[in-house]
KOLBANU-179789 format. One line per field, with one value per residue (C-alpha): residue number from 1; x, y, z. Coordinates in Angstrom, 3 decimals. Each point is the difference from the previous one (the first is absolute). Layout:
# residues N
seq [NUM:...]
u [X:...]
v [Y:...]
w [Z:...]
END
This chain:
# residues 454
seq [1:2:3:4:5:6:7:8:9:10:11:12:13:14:15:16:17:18:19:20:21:22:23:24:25:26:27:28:29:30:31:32:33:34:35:36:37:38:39:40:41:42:43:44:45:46:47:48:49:50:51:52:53:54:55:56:57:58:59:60:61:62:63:64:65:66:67:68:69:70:71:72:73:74:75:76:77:78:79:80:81:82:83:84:85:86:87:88:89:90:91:92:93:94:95:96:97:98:99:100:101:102:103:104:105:106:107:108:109:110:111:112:113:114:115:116:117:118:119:120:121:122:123:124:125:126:127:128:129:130:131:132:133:134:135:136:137:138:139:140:141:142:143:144:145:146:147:148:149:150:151:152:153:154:155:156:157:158:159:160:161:162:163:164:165:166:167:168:169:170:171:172:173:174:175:176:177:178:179:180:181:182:183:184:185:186:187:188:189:190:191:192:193:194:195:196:197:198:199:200:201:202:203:204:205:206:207:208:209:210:211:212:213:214:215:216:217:218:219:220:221:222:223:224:225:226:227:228:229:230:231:232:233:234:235:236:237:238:239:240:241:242:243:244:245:246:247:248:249:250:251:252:253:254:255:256:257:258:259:260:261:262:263:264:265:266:267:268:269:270:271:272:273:274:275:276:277:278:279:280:281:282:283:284:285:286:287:288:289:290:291:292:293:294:295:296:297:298:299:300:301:302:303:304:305:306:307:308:309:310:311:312:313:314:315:316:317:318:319:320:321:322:323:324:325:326:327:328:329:330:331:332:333:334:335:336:337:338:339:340:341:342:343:344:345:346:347:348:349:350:351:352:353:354:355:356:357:358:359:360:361:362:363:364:365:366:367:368:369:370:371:372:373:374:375:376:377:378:379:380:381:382:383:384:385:386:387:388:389:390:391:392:393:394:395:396:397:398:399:400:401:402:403:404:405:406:407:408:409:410:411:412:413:414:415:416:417:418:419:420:421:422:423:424:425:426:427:428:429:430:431:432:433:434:435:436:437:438:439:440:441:442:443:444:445:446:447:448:449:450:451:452:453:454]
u [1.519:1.041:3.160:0.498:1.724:0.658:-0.926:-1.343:0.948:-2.047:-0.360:-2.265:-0.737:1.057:-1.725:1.491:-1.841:1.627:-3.629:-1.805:-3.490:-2.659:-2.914:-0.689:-0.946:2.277:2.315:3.381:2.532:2.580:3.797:1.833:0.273:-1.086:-0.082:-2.604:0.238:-2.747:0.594:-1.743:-2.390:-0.440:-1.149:-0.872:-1.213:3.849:2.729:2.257:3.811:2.421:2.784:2.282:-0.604:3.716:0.590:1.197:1.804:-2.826:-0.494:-3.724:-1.852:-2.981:-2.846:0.868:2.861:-2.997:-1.855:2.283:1.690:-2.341:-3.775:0.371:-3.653:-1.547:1.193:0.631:-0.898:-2.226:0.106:1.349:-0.763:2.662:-0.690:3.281:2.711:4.008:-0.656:-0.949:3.294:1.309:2.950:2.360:-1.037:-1.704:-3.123:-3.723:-0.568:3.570:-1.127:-3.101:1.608:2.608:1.271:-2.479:-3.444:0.833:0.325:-3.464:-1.764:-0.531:-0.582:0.305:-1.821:-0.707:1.327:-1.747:1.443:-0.443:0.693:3.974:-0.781:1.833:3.599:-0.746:1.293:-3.276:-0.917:-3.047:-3.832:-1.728:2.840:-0.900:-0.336:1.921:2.694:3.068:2.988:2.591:-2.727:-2.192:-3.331:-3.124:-0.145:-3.323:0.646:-1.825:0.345:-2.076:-0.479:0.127:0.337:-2.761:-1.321:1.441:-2.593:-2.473:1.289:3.532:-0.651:-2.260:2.934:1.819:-0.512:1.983:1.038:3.050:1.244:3.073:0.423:2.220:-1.409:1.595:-2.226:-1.720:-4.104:0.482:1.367:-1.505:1.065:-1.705:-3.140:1.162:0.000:-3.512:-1.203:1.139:-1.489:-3.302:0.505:1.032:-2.910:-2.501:1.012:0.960:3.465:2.710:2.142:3.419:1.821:3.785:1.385:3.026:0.837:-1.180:2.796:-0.438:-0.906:-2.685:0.053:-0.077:-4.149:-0.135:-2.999:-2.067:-2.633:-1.600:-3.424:-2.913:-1.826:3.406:0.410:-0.933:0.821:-2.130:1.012:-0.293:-3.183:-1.792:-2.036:3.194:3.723:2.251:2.496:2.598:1.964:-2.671:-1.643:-1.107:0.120:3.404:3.100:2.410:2.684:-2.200:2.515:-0.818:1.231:-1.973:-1.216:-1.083:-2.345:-0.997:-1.618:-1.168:-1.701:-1.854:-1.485:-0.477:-1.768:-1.706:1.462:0.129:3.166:1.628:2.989:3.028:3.031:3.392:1.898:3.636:2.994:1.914:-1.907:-0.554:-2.590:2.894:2.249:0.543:1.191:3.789:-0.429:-1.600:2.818:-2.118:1.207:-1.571:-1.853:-1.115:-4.020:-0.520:2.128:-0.237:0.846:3.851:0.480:-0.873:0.478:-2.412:-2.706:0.417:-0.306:-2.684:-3.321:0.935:0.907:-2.892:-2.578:1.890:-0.904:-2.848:1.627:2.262:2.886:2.401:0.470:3.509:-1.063:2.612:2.728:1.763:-1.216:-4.145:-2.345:3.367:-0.623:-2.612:0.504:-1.319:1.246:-1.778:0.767:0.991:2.673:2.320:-3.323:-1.811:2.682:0.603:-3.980:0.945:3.109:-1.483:-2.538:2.592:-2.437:1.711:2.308:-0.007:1.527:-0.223:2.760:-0.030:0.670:-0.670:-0.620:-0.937:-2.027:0.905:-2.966:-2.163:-3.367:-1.884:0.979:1.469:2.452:1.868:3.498:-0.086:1.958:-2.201:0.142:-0.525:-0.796:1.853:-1.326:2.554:-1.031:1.957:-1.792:-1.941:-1.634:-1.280:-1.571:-3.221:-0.879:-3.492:1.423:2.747:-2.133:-2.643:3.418:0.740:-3.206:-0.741:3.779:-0.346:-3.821:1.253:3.586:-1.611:-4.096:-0.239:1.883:-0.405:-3.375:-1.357:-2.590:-1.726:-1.810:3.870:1.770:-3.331:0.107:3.642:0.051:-3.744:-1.511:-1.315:-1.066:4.183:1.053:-1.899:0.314:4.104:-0.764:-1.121:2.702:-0.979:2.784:0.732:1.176:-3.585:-1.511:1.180:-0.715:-3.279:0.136:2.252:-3.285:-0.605:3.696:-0.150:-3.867:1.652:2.672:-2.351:-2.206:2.540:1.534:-2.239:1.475:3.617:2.460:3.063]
v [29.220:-3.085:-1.798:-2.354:-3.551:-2.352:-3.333:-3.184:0.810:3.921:3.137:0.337:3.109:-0.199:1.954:0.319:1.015:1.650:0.033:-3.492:-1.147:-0.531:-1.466:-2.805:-2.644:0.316:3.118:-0.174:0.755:2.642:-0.888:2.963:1.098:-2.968:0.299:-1.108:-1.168:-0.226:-1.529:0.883:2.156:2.972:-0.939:3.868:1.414:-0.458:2.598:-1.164:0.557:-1.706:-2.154:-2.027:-3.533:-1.386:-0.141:-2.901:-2.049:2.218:-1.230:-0.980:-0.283:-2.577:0.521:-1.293:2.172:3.201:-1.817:0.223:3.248:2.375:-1.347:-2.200:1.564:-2.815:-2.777:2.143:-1.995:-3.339:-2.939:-0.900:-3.201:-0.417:-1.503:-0.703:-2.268:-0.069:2.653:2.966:1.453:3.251:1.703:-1.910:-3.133:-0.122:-1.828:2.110:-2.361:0.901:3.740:-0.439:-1.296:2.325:3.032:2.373:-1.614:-1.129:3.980:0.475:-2.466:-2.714:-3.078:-2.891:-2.571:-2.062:-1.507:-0.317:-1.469:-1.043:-2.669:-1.069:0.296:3.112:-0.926:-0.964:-3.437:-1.626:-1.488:-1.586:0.271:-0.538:1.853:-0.372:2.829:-0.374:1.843:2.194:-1.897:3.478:2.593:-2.425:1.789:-2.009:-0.200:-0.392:-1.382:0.893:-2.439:-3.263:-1.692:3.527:3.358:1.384:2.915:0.762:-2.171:2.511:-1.662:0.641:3.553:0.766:1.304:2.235:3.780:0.190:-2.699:1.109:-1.869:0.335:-2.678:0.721:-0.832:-0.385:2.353:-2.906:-0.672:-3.949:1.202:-1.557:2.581:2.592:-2.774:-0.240:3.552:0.727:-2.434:1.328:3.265:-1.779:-1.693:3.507:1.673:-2.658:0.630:2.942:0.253:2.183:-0.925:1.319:-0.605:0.527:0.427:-1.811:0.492:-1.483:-2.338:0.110:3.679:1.434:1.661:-2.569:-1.291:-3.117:-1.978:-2.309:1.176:-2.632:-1.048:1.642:-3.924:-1.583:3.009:-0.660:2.736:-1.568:-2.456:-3.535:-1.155:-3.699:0.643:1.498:-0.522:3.249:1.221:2.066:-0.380:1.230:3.152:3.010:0.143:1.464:0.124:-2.811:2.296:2.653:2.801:0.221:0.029:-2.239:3.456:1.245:-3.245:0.127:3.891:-1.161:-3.039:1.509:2.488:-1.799:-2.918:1.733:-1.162:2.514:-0.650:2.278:-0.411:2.603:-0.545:0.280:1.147:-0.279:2.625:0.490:-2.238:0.898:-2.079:-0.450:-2.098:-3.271:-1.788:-0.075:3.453:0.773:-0.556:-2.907:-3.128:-3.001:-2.713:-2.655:0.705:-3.984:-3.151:0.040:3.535:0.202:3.247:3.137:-1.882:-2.561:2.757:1.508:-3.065:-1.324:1.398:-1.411:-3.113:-0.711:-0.689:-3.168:-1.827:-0.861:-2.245:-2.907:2.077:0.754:3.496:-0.338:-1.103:-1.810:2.005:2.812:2.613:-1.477:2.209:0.741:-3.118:-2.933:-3.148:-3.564:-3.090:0.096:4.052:0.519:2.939:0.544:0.593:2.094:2.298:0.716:0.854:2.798:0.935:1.274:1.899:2.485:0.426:3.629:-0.669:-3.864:-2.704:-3.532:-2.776:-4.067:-0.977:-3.235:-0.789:-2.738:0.791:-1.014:-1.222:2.756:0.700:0.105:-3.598:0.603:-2.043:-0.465:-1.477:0.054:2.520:1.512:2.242:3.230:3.669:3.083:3.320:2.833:3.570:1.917:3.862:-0.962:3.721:-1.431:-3.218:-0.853:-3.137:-0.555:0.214:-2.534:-2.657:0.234:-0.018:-2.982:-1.866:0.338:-1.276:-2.914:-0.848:0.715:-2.678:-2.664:0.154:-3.554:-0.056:3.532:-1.037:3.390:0.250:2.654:0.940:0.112:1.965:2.686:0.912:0.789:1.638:1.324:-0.294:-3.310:1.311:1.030:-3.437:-1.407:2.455:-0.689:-3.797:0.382:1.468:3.826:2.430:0.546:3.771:0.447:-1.836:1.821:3.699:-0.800:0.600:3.976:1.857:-1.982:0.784:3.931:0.000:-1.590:2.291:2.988:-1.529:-0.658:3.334:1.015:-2.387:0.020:1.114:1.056]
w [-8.558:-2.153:-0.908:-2.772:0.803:-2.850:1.479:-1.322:-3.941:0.328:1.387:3.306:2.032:3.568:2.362:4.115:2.593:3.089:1.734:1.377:-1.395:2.955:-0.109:-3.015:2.394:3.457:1.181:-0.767:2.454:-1.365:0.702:-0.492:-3.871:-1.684:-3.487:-2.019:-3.992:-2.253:-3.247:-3.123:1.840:2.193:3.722:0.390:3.204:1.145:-0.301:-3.196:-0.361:-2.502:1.421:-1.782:-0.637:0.012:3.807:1.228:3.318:1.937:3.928:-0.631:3.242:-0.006:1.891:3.379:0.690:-0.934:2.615:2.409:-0.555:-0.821:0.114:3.289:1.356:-2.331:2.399:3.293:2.929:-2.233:-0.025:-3.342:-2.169:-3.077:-2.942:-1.933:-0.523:-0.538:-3.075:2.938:1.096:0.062:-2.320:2.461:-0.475:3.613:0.092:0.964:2.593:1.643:-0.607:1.254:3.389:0.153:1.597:-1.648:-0.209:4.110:0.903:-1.969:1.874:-3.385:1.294:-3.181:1.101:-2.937:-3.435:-3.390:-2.881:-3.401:-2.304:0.012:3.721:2.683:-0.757:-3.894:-0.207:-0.664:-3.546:1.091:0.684:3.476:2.475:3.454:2.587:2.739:2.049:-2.129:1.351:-0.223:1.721:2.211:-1.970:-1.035:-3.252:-1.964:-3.194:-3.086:-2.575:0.840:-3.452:-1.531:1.594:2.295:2.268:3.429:2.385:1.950:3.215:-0.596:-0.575:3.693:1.924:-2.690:0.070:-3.440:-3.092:-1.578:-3.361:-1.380:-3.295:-3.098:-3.555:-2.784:-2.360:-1.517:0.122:0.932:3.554:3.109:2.042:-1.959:1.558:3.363:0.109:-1.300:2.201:2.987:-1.037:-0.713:4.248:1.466:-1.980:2.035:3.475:-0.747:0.512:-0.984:-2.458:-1.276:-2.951:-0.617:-3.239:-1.716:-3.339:-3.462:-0.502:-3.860:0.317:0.266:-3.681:-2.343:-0.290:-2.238:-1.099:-0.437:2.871:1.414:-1.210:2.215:-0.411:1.666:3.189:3.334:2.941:2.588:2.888:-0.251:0.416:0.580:-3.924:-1.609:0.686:0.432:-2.842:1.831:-3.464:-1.771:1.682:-2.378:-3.597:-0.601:-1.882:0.413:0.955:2.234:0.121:3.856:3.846:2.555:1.691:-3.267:-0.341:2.983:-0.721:-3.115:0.968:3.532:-2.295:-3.262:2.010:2.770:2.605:2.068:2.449:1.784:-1.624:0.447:-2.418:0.905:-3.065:-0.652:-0.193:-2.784:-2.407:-3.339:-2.473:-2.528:2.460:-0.109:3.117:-0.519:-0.195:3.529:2.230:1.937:0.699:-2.464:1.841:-2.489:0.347:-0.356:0.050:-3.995:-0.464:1.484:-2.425:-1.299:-3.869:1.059:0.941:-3.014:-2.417:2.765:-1.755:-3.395:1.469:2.888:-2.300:-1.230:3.464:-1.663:-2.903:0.142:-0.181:2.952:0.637:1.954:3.376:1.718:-1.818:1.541:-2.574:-0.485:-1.938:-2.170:-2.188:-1.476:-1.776:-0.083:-1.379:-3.095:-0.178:-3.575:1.590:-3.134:-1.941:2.808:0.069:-3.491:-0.354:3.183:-1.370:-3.374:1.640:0.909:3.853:1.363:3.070:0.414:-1.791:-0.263:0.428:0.270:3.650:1.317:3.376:2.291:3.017:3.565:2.855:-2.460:2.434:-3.455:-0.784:-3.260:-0.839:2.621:-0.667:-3.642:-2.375:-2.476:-3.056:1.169:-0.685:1.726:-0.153:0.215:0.893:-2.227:1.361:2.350:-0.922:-3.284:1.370:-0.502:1.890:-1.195:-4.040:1.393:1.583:-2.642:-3.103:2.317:0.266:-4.343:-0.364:1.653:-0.840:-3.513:0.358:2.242:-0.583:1.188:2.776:1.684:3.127:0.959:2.890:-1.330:3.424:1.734:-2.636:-0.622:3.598:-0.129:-3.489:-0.576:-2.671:-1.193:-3.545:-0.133:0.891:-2.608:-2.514:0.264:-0.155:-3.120:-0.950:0.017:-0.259:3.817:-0.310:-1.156:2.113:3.187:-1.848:0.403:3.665:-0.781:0.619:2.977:1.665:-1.236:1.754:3.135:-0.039:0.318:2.677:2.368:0.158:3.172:1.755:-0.534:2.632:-1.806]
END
């Protein structure tokens, strides 16, 4: 049975799913009537019922509260590693490794022994490379970091006296997510010993309906570990869209079986979560994800903006609001926005708005005021943040040719698709540019429907 939602400028069928999907790569745990959403395709083999898609201030529950309330039996009486960081907390704003400690896992014999955690470091206030293990000051755990000079696997040695790895990491919905690395990697470490390993699900911040190229260039992806002949690229896993349209758990089925890897992975949905939400409309409490992303705005303008690390402009950091913004002292702004403006792009806008960066990690221009671009999300349902960074990118090739420095290696990683970057360079209409990757998003669309949990 189908619905029709108008989203994104036309009609798509929505499909929901009272039944779970097993199999595609790991079980899935069910939690109680979790809905499931497929969008623009039927995920058949499921029981289908139409439910309205205007429901909002729901109670979602991520995936550790599930683990705790109803599908405990994962963890009973292990010894638990955690990968995860400030992000993993429950609807309350309690942390996992609080949880994990508390009341409930003590009575089922859990026994967390060990911390894991990625780059930003376990409490997120890292904006750095090479974070030290060492010992978490608030819970007294070891914790194993995993970003060196770039993100890596979970040592064998650190994993010898675990029965069970859980991970609990919230991305943002975007494909240049180290997480999204630290994750697979982990997977990759439990798959070698083997170990267990258990995913729990948080929500799509962006949601988890909107899929926006460009896909990342098959030459440019790496999802293998670092290695001593080739360096990792956590940021740059799989050839997909640069807004996914995923959760973390639904990666992680997608990439054990996609890849081989062969984990025993169990998955740990949410309650209450529908694909179409976007955070502010879960009930959960927002934990900036990074010390450059303090909102939900930033997330959202984030995958337009990221691939501009790679060029001389600033992208915000050492603002309050980065990934909101870009300039540079020679930024022709008055001229960059007009271009934008009169491209009429559906649901942002574009307005002058200098800045000048504070201590930025980046380097950029630190203490200087310079012209600047703001983008404004005017329906955030009609974004498109691969037409915006690419509108972007010909704008300001187009106002400042001999002062814009791209590092094309940098900025094709992040926005994939070298022949795109060059074609908009040239000054190629960007709306076309980006169309060329539709087929590719519709394709990606239809291959991840065994995998989705809602």
């Amino acid at each position: 049975m189908h619905d029709q939602a108008w989203r994104g400028g036309r009609w798509r069928s929505v499909v929901l799913a009272a039944a779970g999907l097993v199999g595609a790569g790991c079980s899935r745990v069910t939690a109680g009537d979790v809905a499931s959403v497929a969008i623009g395709d039927e995920v058949g083999r499921t029981a289908q019922v139409v439910r309205p898609l205007s429901s909002r201030n729901p109670q979602v529950r991520p995936g550790i509260t599930v683990l705790l309330t109803d599908s405990i039996g994962l963890i009973r009486g292990r010894r638990v590693g955690l990968l995860t960081n400030h992000t993993g907390v429950d609807e309350r704003g309690v942390s996992d490794i609080e949880r994990l400690r508390g009341d409930t896992a003590r009575a089922a014999g859990v026994r967390l022994v060990t911390l894991f955690s990625p780059e930003h470091g376990i409490r997120g206030t890292e904006d750095r490379e090479n974070l030290a293990s060492g010992i978490d000051a608030q819970s007294g755990l070891i914790v194993h970091s995993l970003y060196k000079n770039g993100t890596i696997a979970p040592p064998d040695s650190t994993l010898r006296d675990l029965d069970v790895l859980v991970v609990d990491l919230q991305d943002i919905g975007t494909r240049t997510w180290t997480y999204v690395g630290s994750m697979l990697y982990a997977m990759r470490a439990a798959a070698r010993r083997p170990l267990s390993i258990v995913v729990l699900d948080r929500p799509n911040p962006v949601s988890a309906f909107h899929v926006d190229g460009p896909f990342l260039d098959p030459a440019l992806a790496n999802p293998n570990e670092p290695s001593a002949t080739r360096p990792g690229r956590a940021y740059a896993l799989y050839p997909t869209p640069l807004r996914h349209g995923m959760t973390m758990a639904e990666l992680a089925r997608f990439f054990n079986a996609k890849l081989g890897i062969g984990a025993d992975l169990h998955v740990v949905p949410m309650q209450g979560y529908r694909r179409e939400y976007w955070f502010d409309d879960t009930g959960l409490p927002w934990v900036r994800p990074s010390p450059n992303l303090p909102t939900l705005t930033s997330a959202t303008v984030y995958p337009a903006l990221v691939p501009f690390e790679g060029t001389n402009l600033s992208v915000g950091r050492g603002t309050p609001d980065a990934f909101q913004r870009l300039g540079a002292p020679w930024l022709r702004a008055d001229s960059v926005v007009a271009l934008l403006q009169a491209r009429h792009l559906p649901g942002v806008r574009f307005v002058r708005d200098d800045f000048a960066p504070q201590a930025p990690p980046d380097g950029k221009y630190g203490g200087q005021r310079i012209p600047g671009v703001r983008i404004v999300i005017a329906d955030r349902e009609l974004y498109h943040a691969g037409r915006t960074s690419a509108a972007l990118l010909w704008a300001i090739a187009r106002t400042s040719p001999d002062s814009l420095v791209v590092r094309a290696a940098t900025f094709d990683l992040r926005f994939g698709r070298p022949a795109m970057r060059e074609a908009l360079m040239r000054g190629e209409d960007p709306d076309s540019v980006v169309a060329a990757d539709d087929a590719a998003v519709e394709s990606w669309r239809r291959e991840m429907a065994p995998y989705r949990l809602y």
